[in-house]
N, C-alpha and C positions, 0 to 999 in steps of 0.2 A: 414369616417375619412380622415384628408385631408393628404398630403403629407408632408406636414410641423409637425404636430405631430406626424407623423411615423419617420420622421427624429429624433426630440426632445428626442423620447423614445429612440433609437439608440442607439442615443449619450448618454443619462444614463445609458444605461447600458456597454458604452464604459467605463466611465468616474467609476461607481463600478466596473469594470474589471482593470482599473487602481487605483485604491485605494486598492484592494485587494492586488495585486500586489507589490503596494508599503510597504502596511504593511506587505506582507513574504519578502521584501526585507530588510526589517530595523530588522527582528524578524529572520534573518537566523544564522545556527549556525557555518559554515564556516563564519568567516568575511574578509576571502581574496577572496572568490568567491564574485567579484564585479559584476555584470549587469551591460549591454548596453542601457539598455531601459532609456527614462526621464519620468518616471511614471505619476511625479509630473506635469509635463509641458502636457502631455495629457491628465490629467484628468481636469487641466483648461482650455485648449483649447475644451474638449471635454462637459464639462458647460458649458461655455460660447456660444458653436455651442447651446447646448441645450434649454439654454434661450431663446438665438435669436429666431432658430427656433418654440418652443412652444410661444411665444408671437407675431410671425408673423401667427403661427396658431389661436389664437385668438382673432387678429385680423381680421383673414377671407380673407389672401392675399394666 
């Protein structure tokens, strides 16, 4: 397996760790307890890593 698909899977599983995330954030029951986190902004950054990477893996780079 190359290095590039090991990255890919990573990032998915970055990317559901922030989706999870996100939805105990919008689903909590204090609503003045805010978070610092940008959930939303790391789970597209963390897709997008993923795409790249899995499509430079099959590619074969």
């Amino acid at each position: 397996m190359s290095g590039w698909a090991i990255a890919g899977g990573v990032a998915v599983l970055i990317a559901a760790t922030a989706a999870i995330a996100e939805r105990r954030r919008n689903n909590r029951k204090n609503i003045d307890k805010v978070g610092f986190m940008p959930w939303p902004f790391i789970m597209v950054m963390a897709l997008l890593f993923a795409a790249i990477s899995i499509g430079l893996a099959l590619k074969g780079f």
